[in-house]
Structures are given as structure tokens and as C-alpha cells.
C-alpha positions as CSV (number, residue, x, y, z in Angstrom):
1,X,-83.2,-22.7,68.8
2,X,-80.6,-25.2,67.3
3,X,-80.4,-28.5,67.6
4,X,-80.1,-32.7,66.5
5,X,-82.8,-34.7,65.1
6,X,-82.1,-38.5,65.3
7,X,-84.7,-41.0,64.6
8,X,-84.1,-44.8,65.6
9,X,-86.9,-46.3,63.9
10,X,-89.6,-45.8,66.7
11,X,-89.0,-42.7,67.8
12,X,-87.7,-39.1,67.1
13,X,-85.4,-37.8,70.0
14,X,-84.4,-34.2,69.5
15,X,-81.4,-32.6,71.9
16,X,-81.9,-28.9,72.2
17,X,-78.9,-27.7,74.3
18,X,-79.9,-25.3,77.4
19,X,-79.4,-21.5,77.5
20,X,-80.7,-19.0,79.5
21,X,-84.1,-18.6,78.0
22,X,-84.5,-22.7,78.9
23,X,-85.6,-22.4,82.6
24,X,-88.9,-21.1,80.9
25,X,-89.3,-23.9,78.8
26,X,-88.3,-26.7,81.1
27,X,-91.2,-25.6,83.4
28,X,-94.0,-26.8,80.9
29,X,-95.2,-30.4,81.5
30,X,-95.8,-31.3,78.2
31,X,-92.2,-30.9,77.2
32,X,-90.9,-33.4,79.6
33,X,-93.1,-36.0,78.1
34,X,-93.1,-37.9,74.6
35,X,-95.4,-36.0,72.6
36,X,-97.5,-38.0,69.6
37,X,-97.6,-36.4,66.3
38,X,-100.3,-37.2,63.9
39,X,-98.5,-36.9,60.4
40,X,-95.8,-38.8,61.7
41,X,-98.2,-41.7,62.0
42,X,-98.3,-41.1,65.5
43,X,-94.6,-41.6,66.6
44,X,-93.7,-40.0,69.5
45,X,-91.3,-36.9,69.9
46,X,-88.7,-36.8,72.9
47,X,-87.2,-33.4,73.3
48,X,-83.8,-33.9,75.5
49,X,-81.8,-31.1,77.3
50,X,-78.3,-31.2,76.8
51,X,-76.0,-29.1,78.8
């Protein structure tokens, strides 16, 4: 699935834009939240749904 990566310095916000396969996706919790990857020294991950 395309999409942007921008990173402002603190975090990496990532805007996937929705399709029909996204209903499935938006119903898992841990996508709605920031998510903290380790080998990116622990900055956090935003994913945001675009329409």
C-alpha cells in the first residue's frame, strides 16, 4: 500500500490513503496509536488515514 513518509524531527508520521481493504485495518487498536520502534531509537510511528 502507497504512501508519504515525513519526519519532523520527533516523530515519523506516515499517511496511507484509504481504500476498500482499509475498514480491516482501521479496526486494529494498535494502528490508531503511535507505535515505538526500537532501531529508530525509539521514536514513535503515526500512521494517518487520508481520504
Amino acid at each position: 500500500m502507497p504512501g508519504l513518509v515525513h519526519y519532523d524531527g520527533e516523530r515519523f508520521n506516515i499517511r496511507i490513503r484509504k481504500r476498500a481493504t482499509t475498514p480491516i485495518l482501521l479496526g486494529v487498536k494498535k494502528l490508531k496509536q503511535d507505535i515505538l520502534v526500537p532501531w529508530l531509537a525509539n521514536k514513535p510511528v503515526r500512521i494517518i488515514w487520508t481520504p
